[in-house]
N, C-alpha and C positions, 0 to 999 in steps of 0.2 A: 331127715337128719335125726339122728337120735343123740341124745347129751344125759351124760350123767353127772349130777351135780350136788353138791352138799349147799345148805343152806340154813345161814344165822340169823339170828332175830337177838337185835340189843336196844334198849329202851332206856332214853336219858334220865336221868335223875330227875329232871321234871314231870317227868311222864307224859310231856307231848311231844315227843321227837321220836321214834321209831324207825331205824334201820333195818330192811333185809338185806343182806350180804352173804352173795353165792358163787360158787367159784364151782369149773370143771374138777373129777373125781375119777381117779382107776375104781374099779369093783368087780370083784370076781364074778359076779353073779350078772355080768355086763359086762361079756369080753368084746373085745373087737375084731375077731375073728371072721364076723360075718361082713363080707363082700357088697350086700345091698344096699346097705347105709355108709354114709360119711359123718364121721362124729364129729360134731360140733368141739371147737376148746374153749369152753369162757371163761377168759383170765380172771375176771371180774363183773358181775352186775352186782349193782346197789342201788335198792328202794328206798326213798326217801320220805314218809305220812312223819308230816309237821302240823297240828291243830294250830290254824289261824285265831280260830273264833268259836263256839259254839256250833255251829253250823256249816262252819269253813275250815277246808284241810289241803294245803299244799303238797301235792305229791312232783317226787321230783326222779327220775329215773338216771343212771349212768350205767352205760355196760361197755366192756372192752371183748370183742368175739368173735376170733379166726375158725370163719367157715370149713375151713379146711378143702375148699373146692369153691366152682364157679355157681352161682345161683341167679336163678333168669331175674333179670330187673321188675319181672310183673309180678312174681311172683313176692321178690321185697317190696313193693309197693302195698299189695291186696294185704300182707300180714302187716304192713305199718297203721295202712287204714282202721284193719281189726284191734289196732290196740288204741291208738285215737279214738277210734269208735269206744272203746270201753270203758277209757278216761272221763269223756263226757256224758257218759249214759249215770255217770256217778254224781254228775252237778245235782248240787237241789234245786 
């Protein structure tokens, strides 16, 4: 799957709330031409990094993202894992 995509960074007036906000993108230089790939559309994904504490930071995820095609179950699973996995590798 290849996705092109723009992406914001907005930071509250407190300065411990942090948004990424990214959404799919035409781009010339990334036509869709090519037959081997299915391009991803993401309506919307947004990161959420909230400092709790000193030490502690709530991250919160939400994405809205038509595959554009069918994708094996095992394979949503192994990439669900890898980003669990990555979430927790970040605890102190």
């Amino acid at each position: 799957l290849q996705t092109v995509f723009c992406q914001t960074e907005y930071v509250e007036d407190d300065g411990k709330t942090i948004y990424l906000v990214s959404h799919s993108v035409e781009h010339p230089l990334a036509p869709r031409e090519d037959k081997m790939y299915v391009r991803t559309k993401m309506h919307m994904s947004v990161y959420i990094f909230k400092a709790l504490t000193a030490n502690k930071t709530s991250v919160v995820r939400v994405a809205l993202a038509n595959p554009n095609g069918w994708i094996p179950t095992a394979l949503i699973k192994s990439t669900s894992r890898g980003v669990i996995d990555m979430f927790n590798q970040w605890k102190v």
